[in-house]
C-alpha positions in Angstrom: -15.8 62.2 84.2 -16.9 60.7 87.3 -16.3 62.2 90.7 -13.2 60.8 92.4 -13.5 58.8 94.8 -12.0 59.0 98.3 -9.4 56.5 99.6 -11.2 54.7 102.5 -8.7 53.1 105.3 -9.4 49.6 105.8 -12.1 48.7 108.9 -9.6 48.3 112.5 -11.1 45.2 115.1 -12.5 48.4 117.4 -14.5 49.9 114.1 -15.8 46.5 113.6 -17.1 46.1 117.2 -18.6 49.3 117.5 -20.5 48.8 114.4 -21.6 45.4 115.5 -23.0 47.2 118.9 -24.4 50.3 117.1 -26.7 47.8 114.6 -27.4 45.0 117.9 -28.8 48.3 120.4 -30.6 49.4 117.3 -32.0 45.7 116.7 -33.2 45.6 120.6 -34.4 49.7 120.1 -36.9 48.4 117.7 -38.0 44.9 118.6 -38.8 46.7 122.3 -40.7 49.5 120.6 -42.3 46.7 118.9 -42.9 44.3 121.4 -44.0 47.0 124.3 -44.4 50.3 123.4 -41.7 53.3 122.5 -42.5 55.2 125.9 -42.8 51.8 127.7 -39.2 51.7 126.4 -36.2 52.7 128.6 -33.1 53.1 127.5 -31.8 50.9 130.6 -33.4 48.1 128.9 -32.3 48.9 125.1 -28.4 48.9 126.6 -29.2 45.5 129.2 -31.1 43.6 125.8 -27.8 44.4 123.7 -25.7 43.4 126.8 -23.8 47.1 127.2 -24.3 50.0 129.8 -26.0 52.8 129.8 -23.6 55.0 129.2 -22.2 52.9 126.0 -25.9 53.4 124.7 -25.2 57.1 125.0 -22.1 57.1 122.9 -23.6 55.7 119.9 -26.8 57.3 120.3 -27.7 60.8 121.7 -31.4 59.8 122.1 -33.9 56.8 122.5 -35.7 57.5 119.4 -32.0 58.0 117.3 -31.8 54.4 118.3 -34.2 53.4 115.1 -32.4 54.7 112.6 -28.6 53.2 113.5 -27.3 54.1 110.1 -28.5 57.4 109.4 -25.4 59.1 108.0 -24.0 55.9 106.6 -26.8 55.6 104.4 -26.6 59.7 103.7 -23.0 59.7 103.0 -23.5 56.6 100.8 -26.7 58.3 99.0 -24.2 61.6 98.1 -22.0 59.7 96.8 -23.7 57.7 94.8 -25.9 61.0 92.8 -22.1 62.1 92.0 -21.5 59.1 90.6 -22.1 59.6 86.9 -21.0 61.7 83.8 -21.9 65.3 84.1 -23.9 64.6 80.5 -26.2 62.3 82.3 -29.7 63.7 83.0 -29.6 64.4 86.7 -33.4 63.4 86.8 -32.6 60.3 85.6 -29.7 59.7 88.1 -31.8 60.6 90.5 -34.2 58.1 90.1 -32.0 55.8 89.8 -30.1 56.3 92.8 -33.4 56.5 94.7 -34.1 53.1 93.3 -31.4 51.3 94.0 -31.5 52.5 97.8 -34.3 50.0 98.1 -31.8 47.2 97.4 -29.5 48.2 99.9 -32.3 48.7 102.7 -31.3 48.0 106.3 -32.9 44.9 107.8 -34.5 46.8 110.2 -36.3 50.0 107.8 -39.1 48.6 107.1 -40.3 47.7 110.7 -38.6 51.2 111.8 -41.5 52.9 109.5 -44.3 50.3 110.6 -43.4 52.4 114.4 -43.9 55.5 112.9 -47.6 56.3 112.7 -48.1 55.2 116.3 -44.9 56.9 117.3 -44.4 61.2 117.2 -41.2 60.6 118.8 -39.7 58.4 115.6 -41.6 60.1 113.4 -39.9 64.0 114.8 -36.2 62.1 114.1 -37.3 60.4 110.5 -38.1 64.4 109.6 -35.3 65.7 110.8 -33.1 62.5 109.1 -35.6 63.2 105.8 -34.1 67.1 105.9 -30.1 65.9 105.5 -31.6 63.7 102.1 -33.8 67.1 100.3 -30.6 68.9 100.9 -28.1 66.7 99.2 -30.9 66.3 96.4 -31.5 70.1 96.1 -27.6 70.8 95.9 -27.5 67.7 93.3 -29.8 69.5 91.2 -28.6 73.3 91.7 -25.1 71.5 90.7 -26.6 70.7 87.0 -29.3 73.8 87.0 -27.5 76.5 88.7 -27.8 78.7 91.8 -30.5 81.4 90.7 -33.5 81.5 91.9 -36.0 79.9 89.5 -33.8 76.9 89.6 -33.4 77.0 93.6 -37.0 77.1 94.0 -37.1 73.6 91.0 -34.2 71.9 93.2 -36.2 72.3 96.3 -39.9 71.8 95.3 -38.2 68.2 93.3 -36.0 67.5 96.7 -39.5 67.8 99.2 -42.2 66.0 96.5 -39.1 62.8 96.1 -38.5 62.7 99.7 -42.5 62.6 100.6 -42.8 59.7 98.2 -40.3 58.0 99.7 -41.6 58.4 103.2 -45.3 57.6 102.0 -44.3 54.7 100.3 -41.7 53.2 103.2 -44.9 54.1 106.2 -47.3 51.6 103.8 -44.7 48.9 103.4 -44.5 49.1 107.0 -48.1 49.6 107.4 -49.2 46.9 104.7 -46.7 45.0 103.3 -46.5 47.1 99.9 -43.7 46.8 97.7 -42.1 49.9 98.0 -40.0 50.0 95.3 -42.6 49.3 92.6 -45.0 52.1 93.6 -42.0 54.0 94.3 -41.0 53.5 90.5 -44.2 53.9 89.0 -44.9 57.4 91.2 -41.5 58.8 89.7 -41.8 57.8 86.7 -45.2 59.9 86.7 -43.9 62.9 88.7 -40.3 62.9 86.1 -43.2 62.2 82.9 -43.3 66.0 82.1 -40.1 68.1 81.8 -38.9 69.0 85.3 -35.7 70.1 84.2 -36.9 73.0 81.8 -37.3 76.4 83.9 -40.5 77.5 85.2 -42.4 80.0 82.6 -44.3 81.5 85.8 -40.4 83.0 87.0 
């Protein structure tokens, strides 16, 4: 049976607004960290592009670099609910790679330039870790969900959570980089890594 689902309230005019400002100082964030630099960068000039204080900057974002990735927890959230979407028969390999997939079709205009910043950028690259951590931890409680909470299949989870997440990030950084198609070489790398059984214990525990 699939998870239910919560009851969302419908969007008010001041939800709407905010999340129109939220994506428009993200969209200046990143054509500035394009255009000059991300330490040329000020946040004075992020809020003045979008046409908004300072301070307004500050309440949707608690840092410059948080600026280039606007919809962090949306897309978190979104990702969560999606893995629990599915019969509790299904492989959870399978729904995994699916649901890793499909994010690709859902991508935010603004990703794929977001990870061309990050090899010139420590600062963006420091907030995609720490964004990449909240994503290996929903997969590794996904997978501890269907395996269990010992420790041969807590070590599985996380090893499967850090080796997806990597190839994510390594194949976002070359669209970026070089114009890739990310979700092909996404596909063909999972469906190598998931080729053998991941989801029989490890003999060596």
């Amino acid at each position: 049976m699939s998870s239910p689902k919560r009851e969302q309230r419908p969007p008010t005019a001041r939800d709407v607004q905010r999340l129109e400002t939220r994506r428009a100082l993200a969209e200046h964030a990143i054509r500035l960290f394009h255009a000059q630099g991300f330490e040329q960068t000020t946040v004075e000039e992020i809020a003045a592009a979008a046409g908004v204080s300072t301070r307004t900057f500050f309440l949707h974002f608690p840092t410059k670099a948080a600026a280039a990735f606007p919809d962090h927890q949306e897309r978190v959230d979104d990702f969560v609910a999606r893995l629990s979407d599915g019969a509790p028969f299904v492989n959870p390999l399978s729904q995994l790679r699916s649901v890793l997939l499909a994010g690709f079709d859902s991508s935010s205009p603004s990703r794929i330039s977001r990870y061309a910043l990050l090899s010139k950028t420590p600062e963006l690259r420091d907030e995609d870790a720490r964004t990449d951590r909240d994503y290996e931890e929903a997969i590794a409680e996904f997978l501890q969900r269907h395996w269990g909470n010992e420790p041969e299949a807590t070590v599985r989870a996380n090893a499967i959570a850090n080796a997806v997440i990597g190839v994510m990030r390594a194949t976002l950084v070359a669209a970026g980089e070089r114009g890739i198609d990310a979700r092909a070489v996404t596909a063909e790398i999972l469906g190598r890594m998931f080729g053998v059984p991941f989801d029989e214990p490890l003999h060596s525990m």
